[in-house]
ROGU-165352 format. One record per residue (C-alpha): x, y, z; residue in one letter; residue number from 1. Coordinates in Angstrom, 3 decimals, decimal comma. Example, Ala and Ser with C-alpha at 12.3 -4.5 7.8 and 13.67 -1.06 7.14 Angstrom:
u  v  w  residu  num
12,300  -4,500  7,800  A  1
13,670  -1,060  7,140  S  2
//
This chain:
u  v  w  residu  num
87,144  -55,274  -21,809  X  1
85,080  -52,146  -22,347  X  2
83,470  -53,701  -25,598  X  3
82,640  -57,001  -23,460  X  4
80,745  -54,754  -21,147  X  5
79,038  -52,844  -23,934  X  6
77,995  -55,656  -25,378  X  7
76,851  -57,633  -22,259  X  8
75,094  -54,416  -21,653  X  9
72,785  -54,325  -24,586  X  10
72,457  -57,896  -24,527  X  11
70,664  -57,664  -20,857  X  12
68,627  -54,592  -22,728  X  13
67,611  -56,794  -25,665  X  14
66,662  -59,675  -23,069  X  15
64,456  -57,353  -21,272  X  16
62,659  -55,879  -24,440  X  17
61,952  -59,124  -25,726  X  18
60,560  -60,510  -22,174  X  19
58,353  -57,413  -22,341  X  20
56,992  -58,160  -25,601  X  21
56,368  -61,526  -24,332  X  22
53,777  -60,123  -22,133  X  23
51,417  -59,069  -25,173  X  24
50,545  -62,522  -25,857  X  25
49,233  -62,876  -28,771  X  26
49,515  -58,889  -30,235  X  27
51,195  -58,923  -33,562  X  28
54,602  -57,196  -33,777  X  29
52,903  -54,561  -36,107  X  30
50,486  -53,359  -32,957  X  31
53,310  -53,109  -30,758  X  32
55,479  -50,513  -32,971  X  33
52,290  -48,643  -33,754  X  34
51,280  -49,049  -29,900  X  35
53,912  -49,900  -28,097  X  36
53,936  -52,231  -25,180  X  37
51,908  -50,970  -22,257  X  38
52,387  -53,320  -18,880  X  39
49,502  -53,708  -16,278  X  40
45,797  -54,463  -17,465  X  41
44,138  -53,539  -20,366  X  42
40,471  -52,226  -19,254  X  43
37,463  -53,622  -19,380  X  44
33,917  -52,390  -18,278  X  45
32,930  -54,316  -15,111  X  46
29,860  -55,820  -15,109  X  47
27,110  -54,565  -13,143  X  48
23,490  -56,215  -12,044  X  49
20,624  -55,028  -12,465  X  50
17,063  -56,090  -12,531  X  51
15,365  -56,945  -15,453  X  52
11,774  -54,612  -14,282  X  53
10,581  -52,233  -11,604  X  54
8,968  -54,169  -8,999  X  55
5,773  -52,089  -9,543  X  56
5,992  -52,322  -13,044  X  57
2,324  -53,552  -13,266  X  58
0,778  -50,503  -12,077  X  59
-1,389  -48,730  -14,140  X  60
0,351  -45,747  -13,301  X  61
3,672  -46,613  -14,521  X  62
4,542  -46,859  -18,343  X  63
7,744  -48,898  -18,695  X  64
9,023  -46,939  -21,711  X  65
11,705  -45,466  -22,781  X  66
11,027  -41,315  -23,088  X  67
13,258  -38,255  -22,855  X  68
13,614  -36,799  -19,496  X  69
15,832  -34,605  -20,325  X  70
13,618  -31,567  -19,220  X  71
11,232  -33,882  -17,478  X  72
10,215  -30,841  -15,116  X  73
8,101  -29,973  -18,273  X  74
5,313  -32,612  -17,429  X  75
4,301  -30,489  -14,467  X  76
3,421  -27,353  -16,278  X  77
4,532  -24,368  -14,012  X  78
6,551  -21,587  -16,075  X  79
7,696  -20,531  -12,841  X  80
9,921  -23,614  -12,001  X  81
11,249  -24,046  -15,457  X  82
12,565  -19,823  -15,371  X  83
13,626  -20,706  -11,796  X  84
15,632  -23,720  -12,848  X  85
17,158  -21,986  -15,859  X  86
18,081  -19,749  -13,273  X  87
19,922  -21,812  -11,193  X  88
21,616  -23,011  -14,030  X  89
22,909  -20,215  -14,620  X  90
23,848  -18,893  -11,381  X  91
24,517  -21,466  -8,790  X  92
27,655  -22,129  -7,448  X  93
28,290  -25,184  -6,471  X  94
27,990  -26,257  -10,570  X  95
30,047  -23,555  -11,318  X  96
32,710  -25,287  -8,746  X  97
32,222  -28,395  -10,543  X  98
32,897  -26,758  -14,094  X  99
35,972  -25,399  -13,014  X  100
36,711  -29,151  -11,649  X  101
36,309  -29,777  -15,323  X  102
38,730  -27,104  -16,570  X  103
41,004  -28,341  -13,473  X  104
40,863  -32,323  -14,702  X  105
41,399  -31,215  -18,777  X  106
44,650  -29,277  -17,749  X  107
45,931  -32,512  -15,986  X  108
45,637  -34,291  -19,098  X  109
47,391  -31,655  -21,005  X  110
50,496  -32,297  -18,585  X  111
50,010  -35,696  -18,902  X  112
49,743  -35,591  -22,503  X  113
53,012  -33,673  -22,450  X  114
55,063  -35,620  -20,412  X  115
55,067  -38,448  -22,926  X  116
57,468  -36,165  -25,125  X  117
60,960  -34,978  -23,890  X  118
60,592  -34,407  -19,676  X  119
63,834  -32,219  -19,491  X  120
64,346  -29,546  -22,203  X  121
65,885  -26,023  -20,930  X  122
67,586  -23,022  -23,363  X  123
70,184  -21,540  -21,071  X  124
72,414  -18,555  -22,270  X  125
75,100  -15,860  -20,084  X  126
77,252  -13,281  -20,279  X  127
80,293  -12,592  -17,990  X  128
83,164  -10,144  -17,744  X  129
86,060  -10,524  -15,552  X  130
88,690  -7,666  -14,157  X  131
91,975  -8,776  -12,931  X  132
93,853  -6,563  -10,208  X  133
96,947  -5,696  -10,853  X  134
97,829  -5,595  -7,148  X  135
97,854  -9,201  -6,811  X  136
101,387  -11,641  -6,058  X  137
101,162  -13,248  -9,267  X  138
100,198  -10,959  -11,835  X  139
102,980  -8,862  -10,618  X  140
105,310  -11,502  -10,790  X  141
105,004  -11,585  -14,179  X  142
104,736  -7,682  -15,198  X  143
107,876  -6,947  -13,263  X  144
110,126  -9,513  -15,271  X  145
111,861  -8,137  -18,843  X  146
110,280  -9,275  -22,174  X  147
114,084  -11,825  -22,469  X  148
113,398  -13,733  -19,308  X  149
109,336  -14,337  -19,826  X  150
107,365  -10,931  -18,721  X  151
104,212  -11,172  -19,832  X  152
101,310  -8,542  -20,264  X  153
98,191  -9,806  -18,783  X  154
94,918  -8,203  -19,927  X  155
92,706  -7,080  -17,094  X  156
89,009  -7,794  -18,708  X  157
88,203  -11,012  -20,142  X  158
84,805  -11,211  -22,145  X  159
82,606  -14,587  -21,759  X  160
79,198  -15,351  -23,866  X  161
78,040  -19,043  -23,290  X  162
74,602  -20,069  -25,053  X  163
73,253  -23,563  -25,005  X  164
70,424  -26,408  -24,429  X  165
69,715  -29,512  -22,414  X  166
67,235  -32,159  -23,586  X  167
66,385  -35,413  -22,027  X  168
63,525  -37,508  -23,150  X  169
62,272  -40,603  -21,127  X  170
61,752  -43,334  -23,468  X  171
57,400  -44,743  -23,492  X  172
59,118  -48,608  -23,569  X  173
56,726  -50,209  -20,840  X  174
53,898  -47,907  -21,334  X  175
54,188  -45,462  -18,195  X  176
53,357  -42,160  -19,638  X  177
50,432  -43,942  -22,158  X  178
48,550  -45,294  -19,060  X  179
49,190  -42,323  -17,461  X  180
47,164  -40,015  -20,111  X  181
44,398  -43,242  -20,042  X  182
44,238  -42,411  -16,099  X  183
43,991  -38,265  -17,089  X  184
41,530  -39,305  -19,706  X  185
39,594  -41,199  -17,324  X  186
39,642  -38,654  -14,685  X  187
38,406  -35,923  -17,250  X  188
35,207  -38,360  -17,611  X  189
34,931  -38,507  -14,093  X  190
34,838  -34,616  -13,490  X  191
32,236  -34,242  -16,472  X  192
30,105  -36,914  -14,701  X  193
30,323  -35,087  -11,651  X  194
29,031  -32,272  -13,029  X  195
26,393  -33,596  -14,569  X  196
25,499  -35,224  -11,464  X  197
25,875  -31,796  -9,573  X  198
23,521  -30,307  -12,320  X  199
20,635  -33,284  -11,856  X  200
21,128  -32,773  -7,892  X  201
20,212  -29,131  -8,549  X  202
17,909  -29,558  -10,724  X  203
16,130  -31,922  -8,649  X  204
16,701  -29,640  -5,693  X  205
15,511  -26,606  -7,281  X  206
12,117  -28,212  -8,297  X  207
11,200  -29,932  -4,238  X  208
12,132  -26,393  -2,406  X  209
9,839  -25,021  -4,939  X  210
6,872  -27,359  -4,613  X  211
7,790  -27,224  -0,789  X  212
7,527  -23,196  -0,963  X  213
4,177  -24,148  -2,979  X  214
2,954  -26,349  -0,439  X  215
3,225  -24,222  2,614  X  216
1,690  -21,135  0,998  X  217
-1,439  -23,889  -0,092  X  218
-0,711  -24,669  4,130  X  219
-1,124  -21,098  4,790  X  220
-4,369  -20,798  2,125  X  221
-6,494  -23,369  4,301  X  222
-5,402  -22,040  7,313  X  223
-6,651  -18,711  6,462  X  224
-9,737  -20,409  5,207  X  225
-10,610  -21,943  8,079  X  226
-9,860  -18,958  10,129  X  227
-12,864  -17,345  8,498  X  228
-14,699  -19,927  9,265  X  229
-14,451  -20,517  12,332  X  230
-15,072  -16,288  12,677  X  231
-18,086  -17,151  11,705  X  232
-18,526  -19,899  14,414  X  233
-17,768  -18,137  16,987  X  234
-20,021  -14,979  15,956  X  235
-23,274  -17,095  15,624  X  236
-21,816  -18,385  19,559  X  237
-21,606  -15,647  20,842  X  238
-24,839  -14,128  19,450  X  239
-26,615  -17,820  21,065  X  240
-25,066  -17,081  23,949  X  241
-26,064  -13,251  23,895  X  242
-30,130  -14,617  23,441  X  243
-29,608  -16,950  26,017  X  244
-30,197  -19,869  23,520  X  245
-26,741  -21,684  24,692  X  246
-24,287  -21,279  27,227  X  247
-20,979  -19,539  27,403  X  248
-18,796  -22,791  27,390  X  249
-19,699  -22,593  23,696  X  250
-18,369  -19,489  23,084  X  251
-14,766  -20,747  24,876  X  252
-14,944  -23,692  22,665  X  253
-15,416  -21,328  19,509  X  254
-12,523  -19,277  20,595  X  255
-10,362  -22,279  21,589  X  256
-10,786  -23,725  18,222  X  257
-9,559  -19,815  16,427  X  258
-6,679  -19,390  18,276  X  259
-5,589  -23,110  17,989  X  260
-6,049  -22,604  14,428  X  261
-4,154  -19,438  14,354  X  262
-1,258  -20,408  16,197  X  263
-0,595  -22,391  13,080  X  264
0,013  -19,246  10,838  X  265
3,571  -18,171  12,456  X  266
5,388  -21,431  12,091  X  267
3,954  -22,463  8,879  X  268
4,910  -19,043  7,531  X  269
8,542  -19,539  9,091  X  270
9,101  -22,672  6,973  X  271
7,725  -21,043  3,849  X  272
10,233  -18,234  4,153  X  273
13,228  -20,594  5,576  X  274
11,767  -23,059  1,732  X  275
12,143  -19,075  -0,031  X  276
15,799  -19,135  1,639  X  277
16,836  -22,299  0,578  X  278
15,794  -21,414  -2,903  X  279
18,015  -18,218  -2,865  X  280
21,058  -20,303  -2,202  X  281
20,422  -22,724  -5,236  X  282
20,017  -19,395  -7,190  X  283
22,942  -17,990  -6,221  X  284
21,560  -15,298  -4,304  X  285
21,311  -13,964  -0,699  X  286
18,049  -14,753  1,286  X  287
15,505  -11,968  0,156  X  288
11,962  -12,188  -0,171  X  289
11,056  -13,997  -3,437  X  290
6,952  -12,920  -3,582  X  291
7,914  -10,655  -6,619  X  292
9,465  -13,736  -8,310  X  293
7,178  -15,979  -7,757  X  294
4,382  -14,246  -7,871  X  295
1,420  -15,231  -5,629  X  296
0,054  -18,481  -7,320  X  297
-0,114  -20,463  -3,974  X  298
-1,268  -23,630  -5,702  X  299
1,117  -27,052  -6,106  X  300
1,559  -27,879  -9,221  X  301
-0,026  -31,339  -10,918  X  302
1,482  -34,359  -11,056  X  303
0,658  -36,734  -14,368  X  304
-1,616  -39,119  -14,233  X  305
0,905  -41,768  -14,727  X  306
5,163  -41,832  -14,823  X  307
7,063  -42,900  -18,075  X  308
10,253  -44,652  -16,413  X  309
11,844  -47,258  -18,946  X  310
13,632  -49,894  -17,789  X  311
16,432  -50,228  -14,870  X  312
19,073  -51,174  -17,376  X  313
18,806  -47,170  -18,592  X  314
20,556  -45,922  -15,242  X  315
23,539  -47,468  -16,533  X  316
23,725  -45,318  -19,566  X  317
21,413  -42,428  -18,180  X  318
22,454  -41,488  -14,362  X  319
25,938  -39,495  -14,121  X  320
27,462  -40,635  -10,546  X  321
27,179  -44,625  -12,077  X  322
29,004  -43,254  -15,287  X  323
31,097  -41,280  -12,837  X  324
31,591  -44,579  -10,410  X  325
32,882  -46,619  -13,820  X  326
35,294  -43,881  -15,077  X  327
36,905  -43,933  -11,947  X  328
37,060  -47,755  -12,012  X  329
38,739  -47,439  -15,925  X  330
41,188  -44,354  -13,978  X  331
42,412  -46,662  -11,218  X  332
43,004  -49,639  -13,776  X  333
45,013  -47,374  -15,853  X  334
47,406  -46,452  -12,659  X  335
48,331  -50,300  -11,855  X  336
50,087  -49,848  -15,342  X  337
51,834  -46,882  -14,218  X  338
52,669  -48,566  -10,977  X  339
53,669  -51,920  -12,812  X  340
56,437  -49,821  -15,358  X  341
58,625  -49,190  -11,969  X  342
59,504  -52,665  -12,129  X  343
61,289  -52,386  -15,690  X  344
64,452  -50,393  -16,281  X  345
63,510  -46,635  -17,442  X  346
65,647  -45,626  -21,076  X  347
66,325  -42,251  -21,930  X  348
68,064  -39,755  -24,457  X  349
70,409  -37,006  -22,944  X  350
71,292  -34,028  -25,670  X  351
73,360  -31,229  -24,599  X  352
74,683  -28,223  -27,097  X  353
76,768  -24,828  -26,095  X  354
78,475  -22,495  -27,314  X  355
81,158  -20,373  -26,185  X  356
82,688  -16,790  -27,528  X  357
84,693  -14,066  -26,067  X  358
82,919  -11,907  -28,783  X  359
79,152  -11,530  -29,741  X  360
79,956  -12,020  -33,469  X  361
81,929  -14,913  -32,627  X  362
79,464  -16,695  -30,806  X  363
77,946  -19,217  -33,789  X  364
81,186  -19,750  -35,431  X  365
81,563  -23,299  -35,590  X  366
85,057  -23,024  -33,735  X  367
83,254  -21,699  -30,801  X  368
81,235  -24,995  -29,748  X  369
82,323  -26,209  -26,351  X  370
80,455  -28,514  -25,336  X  371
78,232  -31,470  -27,351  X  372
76,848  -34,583  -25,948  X  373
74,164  -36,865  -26,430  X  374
73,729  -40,145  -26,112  X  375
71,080  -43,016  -23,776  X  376
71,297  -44,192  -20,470  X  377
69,294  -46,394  -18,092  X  378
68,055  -46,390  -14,637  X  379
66,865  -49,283  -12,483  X  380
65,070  -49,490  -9,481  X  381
66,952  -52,588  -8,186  X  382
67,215  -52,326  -4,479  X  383
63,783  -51,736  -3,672  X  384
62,919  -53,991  -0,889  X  385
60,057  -54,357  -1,712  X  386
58,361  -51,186  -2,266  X  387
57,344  -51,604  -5,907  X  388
55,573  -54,814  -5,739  X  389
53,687  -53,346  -2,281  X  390
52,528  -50,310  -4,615  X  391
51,373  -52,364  -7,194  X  392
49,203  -53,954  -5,084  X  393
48,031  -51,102  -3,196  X  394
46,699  -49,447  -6,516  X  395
45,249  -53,113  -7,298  X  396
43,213  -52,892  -3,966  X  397
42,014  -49,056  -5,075  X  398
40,974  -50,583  -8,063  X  399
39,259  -53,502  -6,511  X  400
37,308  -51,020  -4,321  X  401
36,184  -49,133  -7,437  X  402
34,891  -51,913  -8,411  X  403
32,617  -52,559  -5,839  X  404
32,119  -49,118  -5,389  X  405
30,604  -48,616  -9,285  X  406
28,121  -51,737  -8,173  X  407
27,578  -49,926  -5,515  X  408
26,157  -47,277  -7,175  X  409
24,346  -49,355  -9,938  X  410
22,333  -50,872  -6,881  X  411
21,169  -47,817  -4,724  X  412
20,357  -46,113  -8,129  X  413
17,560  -48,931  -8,400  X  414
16,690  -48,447  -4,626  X  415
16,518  -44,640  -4,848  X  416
13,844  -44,970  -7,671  X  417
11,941  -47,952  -6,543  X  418
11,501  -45,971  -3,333  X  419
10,488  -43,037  -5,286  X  420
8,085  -44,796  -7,411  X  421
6,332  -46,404  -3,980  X  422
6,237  -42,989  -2,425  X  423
4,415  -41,603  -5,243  X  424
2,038  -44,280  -5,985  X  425
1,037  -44,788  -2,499  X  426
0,749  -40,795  -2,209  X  427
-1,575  -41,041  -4,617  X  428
-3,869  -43,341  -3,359  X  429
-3,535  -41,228  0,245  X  430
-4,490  -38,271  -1,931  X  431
-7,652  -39,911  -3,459  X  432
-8,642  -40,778  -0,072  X  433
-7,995  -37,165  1,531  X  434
-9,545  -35,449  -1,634  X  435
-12,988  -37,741  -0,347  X  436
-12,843  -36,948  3,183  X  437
-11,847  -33,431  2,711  X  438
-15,242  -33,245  1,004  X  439
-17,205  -34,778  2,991  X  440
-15,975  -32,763  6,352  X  441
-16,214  -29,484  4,363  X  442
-19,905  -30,764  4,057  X  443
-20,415  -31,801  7,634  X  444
-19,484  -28,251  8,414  X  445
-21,749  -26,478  6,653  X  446
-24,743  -28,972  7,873  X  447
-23,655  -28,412  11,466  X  448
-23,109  -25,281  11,468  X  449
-27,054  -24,780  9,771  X  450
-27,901  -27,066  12,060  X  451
-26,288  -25,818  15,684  X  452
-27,763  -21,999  14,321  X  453
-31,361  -23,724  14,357  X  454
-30,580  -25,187  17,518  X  455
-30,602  -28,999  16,260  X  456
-27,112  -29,858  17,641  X  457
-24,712  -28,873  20,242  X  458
-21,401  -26,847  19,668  X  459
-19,312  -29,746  20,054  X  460
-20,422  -31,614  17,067  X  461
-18,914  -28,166  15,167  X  462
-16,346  -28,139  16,923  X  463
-14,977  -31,204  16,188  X  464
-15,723  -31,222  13,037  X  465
-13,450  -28,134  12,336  X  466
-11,060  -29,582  13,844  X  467
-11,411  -32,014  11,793  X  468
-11,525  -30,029  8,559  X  469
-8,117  -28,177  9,603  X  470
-6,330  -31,511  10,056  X  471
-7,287  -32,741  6,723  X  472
-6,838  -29,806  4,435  X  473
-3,659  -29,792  5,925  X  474
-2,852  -33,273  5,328  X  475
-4,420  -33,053  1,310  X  476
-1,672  -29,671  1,111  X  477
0,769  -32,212  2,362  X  478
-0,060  -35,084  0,613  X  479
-0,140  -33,100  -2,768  X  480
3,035  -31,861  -2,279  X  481
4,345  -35,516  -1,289  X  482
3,208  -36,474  -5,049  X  483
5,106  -33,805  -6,769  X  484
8,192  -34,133  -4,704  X  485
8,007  -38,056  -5,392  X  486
7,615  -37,706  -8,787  X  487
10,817  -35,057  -8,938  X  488
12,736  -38,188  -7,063  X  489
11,928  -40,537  -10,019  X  490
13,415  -38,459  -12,128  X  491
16,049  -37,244  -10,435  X  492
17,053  -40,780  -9,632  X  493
16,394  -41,785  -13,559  X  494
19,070  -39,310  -14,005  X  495
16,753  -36,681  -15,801  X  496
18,128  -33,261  -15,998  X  497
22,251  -33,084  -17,065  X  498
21,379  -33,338  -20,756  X  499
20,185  -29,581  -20,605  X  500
23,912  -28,545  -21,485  X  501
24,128  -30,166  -25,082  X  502
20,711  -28,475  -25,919  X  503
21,771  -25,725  -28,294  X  504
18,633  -23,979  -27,610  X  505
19,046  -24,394  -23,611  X  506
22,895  -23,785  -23,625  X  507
22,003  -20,260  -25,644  X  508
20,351  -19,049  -22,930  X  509
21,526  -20,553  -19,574  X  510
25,750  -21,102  -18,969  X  511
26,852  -22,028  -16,084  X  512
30,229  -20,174  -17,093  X  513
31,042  -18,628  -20,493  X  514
31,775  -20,717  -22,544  X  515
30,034  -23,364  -21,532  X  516
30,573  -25,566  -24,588  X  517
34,307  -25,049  -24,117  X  518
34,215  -25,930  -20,019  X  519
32,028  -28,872  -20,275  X  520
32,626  -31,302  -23,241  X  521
30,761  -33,909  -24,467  X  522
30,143  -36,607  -22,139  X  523
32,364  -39,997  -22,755  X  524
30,715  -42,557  -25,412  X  525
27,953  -44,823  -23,887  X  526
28,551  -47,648  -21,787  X  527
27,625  -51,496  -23,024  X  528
24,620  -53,201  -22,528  X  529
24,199  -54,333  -18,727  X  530
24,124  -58,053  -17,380  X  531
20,361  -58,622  -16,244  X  532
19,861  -60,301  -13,219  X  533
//
C-alpha cells in the first residue's frame, strides 16, 4: 500500500512537471535544463509614441541634430556655473540620498541572488553536563539494595557534546527565485535612473538659480543706473526751480520718480539673496553670503544663437525618469512570475547531520552519529480560496499601470521641451524687441533732458520717459534671463547632464560619494528604436 502511494505520488509530480513544460511552447528541451522553466511573462519593451519632429523644427534657430549634451552648460561660457555645478556634484545631498538608493537596490539583488541557492542552512553545536542528587526516591532506591539483588551505582555527572547542521534548499522548478533576481535586476536599473535623473534635476537647477542670482544683480545694475540719473533730473529741477525758470511741481515730480525708483532696490535685493540661498542648499551648504564665490560679474550669461536638439525619438534613449519609467515596467512584469509560481507545488531538499559524544575526542568517531536525514518534500497551496489567482492579478494591474505610466512619461518629456523650445524662441524675439526700445528710450532721455535744461519741453515729457526707461531695462534684465533659463529647460528636458559620472576626467574630480564608480554603475544597455507616430 505504501509503494502504491509512492508511486501515485511521483506520478502526480511527473504530471505536473510535464504540464509545466508544456507552457514553454515551443522552447527546446535543451533551453529548459540550461534555463529552466520560468512561469508568468517573458518581457518585452512596451512601445512608446513619439513624434517624428519638433513642431518648431523649421526655425532657424533650431538645428535638429544629434550633439552631445552631456555638459551642455558649456555653450554658455561662464566658468563660474560650471565650478558651481561641479560643486554641487559633489556636495549636494539629495544625489547623495539617491546613491545610497543605489547601494540600497544592489544589496537587494544580492539577497535575491542568494535566495536561489539553499534558503535554510544553520551549523548548530552544544555542550551539557548533568549532576544527579543523590537525595532523590529513586536513585536511592537503587544505592540502598546489595550488589545480589540489583544495586546499582549511578554516576552523578553525565557529559553531553552534540554538533550538527540543517540544510534545506527550495527547488527553482517554476522559476520563482529567477524572476525574482529579474525584478532585483530591474529595480537596480530603476535606482541608477533615478539618480541620474536626480543629477540632471540638479544640474538643471543649479544653472536657473544661478542665471536668476545673475539676473537680479543685472535688476539691481539698472536700477542703480537710473538712480543716477534721475539725481541728475532732479538737480537741474531744482536749480529751474531755484531761477524761477519752472515751478516747484517739477521738482515733486523729480523726486516722485527717485524714490519710486528706489523703493525697487530692497525687494529686488531680497530675491537676489533668497536666489544666493537657494543656491547654498543645492551646494550643500548653509545660507551665507556667496559675493566671494561668485565674484561680482553682475552680467547674464549668453545664450547661442541657435539650439542643437536632435530628434524626439532621443528622449527615449537619452532622458533618465523614461529609462527609469520602463525599468520599472520590466520590474513589475518580472513579479507576475513570482506571483504566478504560488500556483504550482514548491519541491525542496531537507539535509540534517549530528553528532553526539560524551567525550571531546569521541565526538567524530563514526559510532557517535545520531542523527542523519535527508531526503525531498513538497508543499501546496491548495486551499487558497482564491487568494493566489486575486494576487496574480493585482500585480498584472501594477504592471498595466506601469505601462501607461512609462507612456506617460515618453509624452510630457516631448511637452516639457516643446514648451521649452517656444519659451526660448519667443524670448528671443521679446529680447530683440526690448534691446530696440531700450535704445531708443535711453535716447529720448538724453534729448529731453537737453531739451527741458534749455527750456524746450516740460518736466513731464522726462518724466515719463524715465519711467519709461526703468520699466524696460527691467523687462530686457528679465527677458535675458528668460532666454538662458529656457535654454537650461531644453536641455534639462533633452536629458543633458547625468552622463557627467562616466567621464573619467569629470568623475576624477567631482564624487558624489567615494567611490563613485563603485556606488553608481553603468547605466542598463540602451533601449530599442521607438515607434514614430
Amino acid at each position: 500500500m505504501a509503494a502504491r502511494r509512492l508511486t501515485f505520488g511521483a506520478g502526480c509530480c511527473g504530471l505536473l512537471l510535464l504540464s509545466g513544460c508544456a507552457q514553454l511552447g515551443g522552447t527546446s528541451l535543451s533551453t529548459w535544463f540550461h534555463q529552466g522553466l520560468k512561469v508568468g511573462p517573458d518581457y518585452r519593451r512596451p512601445a512608446a509614441e513619439v513624434a517624428q519632429r519638433w513642431i518648431d523644427a523649421d526655425d532657424p534657430q533650431v538645428v535638429s541634430e544629434s550633439a552631445d549634451h552631456s555638459q551642455w552648460w558649456t555653450v554658455l561660457d561662464d566658468p563660474t556655473l560650471e565650478m558651481l555645478i561641479q560643486m554641487a556634484y559633489q556636495q549636494n545631498l539629495p544625489l547623495r540620498v539617491a546613491a545610497l538608493r543605489v547601494m540600497e537596490s544592489r544589496a537587494e539583488l544580492g539577497i535575491a541572488r542568494g535566495n536561489f541557492f539553499a534558503q535554510q542552512q544553520q551549523f548548530f553545536g552544544q555542550y551539557q553536563r548533568s549532576q544527579i542528587s543523590r537525595n532523590t526516591t529513586s536513585s536511592r532506591r537503587f544505592q540502598d539494595l546489595p550488589p545480589d539483588l540489583g544495586g546499582i551505582s549511578i554516576p552523578r555527572t553525565a557529559n553531553l557534546w552534540d554538533v550538527g547542521f540543517d540544510a534545506a534548499w527550495e527547488l527553482d522548478i517554476w522559476g520563482r527565485f529567477r524572476r525574482n533576481i529579474e525584478a532585483a535586476n530591474a529595480n537596480l536599473d530603476a535606482t541608477i535612473e533615478d539618480y541620474d535623473n536626480v543629477l540632471v534635476t540638479l544640474i538643471g537647477d543649479v544653472a536657473a538659480t544661478y542665471v536668476e542670482y545673475r539676473t537680479f544683480e543685472q535688476r539691481l545694475d539698472y536700477a542703480r543706473q537710473n538712480i543716477e540719473i534721475q539725481k541728475g533730473s532732479l538737480e537741474l529741477a531744482e536749480v529751474r526751480f531755484e531761477n524761477g525758470a519752472t515751478t516747484e511741481l517739477d521738482v515733486q515730480q523729480a523726486r516722485s520718480t527717485l524714490a519710486n525708483t528706489e523703493a525697487a532696490l530692497p525687494a529686488l535685493d531680497a530675491r537676489r539673496r533668497q536666489a544666493a540661498n537657494r543656491l547654498c542648499i543645492l551646494l550643500g551648504m548653509p545660507p551665507r553670503d556667496l559675493e566671494d564665490l561668485l565674484g561680482r560679474q553682475k552680467t547674464i550669461p549668453d545664450a547661442p544663437a541657435d539650439v542643437v536638439i536632435g530628434i524626439p525619438a532621443d528622449l527615449l534613449r537619452r532622458r533618465p525618469d523614461v529609462r527609469k519609467a520602463e525599468r520599472e515596467v520590466a520590474a513589475q512584469s518580472a513579479r507576475i512570475g513570482v506571483a504566478e509560481a504560488d500556483l504550482y507545488p514548491a519541491f525542496n531538499i531537507v539535509g540534517s547531520l549530528s553528532v553526539q559524544s560524551a567525550e571531546l575526542a569521541d565526538l567524530f568517531r563514526t559510532d557517535s552519529v545520531a542523527g542523519f536525514l535527508t531526503g525531498p518534500g513538497i508543499r501546496w497551496k491548495i486551499l487558497n480560496y482564491g487568494r493566489i489567482r486575486n494576487n496574480i492579478r493585482v500585480q498584472d494591474a501594477l504592471f498595466q499601470q506601469a505601462v501607461v505610466n512609462y507612456e506617460n512619461a515618453v509624452l510630457l518629456a516631448n511637452q516639457e521641451v516643446e514648451d521649452a523650445l517656444i519659451e526660448f524662441l519667443r524670448a528671443r524675439q521679446r529680447f530683440t524687441a526690448l534691446q530696440r526700445a531700450v535704445t531708443a528710450t535711453e535716447r529720448s532721455v538724453e534729448l529731453a533732458l537737453t531739451q527741458y535744461r534749455d527750456g524746450a519741453v516740460d518736466f513731464n515729457r522726462v518724466f515719463s520717459l524715465q519711467e519709461s526707461l526703468v520699466i524696460q531695462q527691467d523687462s530686457l534684465a528679465n527677458t535675458k534671463g528668460d532666454i538662458v533659463v529656457s535654454l537650461i529647460r531644453i536641455y534639462k528636458g533633452l536629458g543633458g547632464g547625468w552622463q557627467i559620472r562616466l567621464n573619467p576626467s569629470v568623475s576624477a574630480v567631482v564624487r558624489p560619494l567615494p567611490p563613485a564608480g563603485e556606488l553608481v554603475p553603468p547605466p542598463p544597455a540602451e533601449p530599442a528604436e521607438p515607434n514614430p507616430m
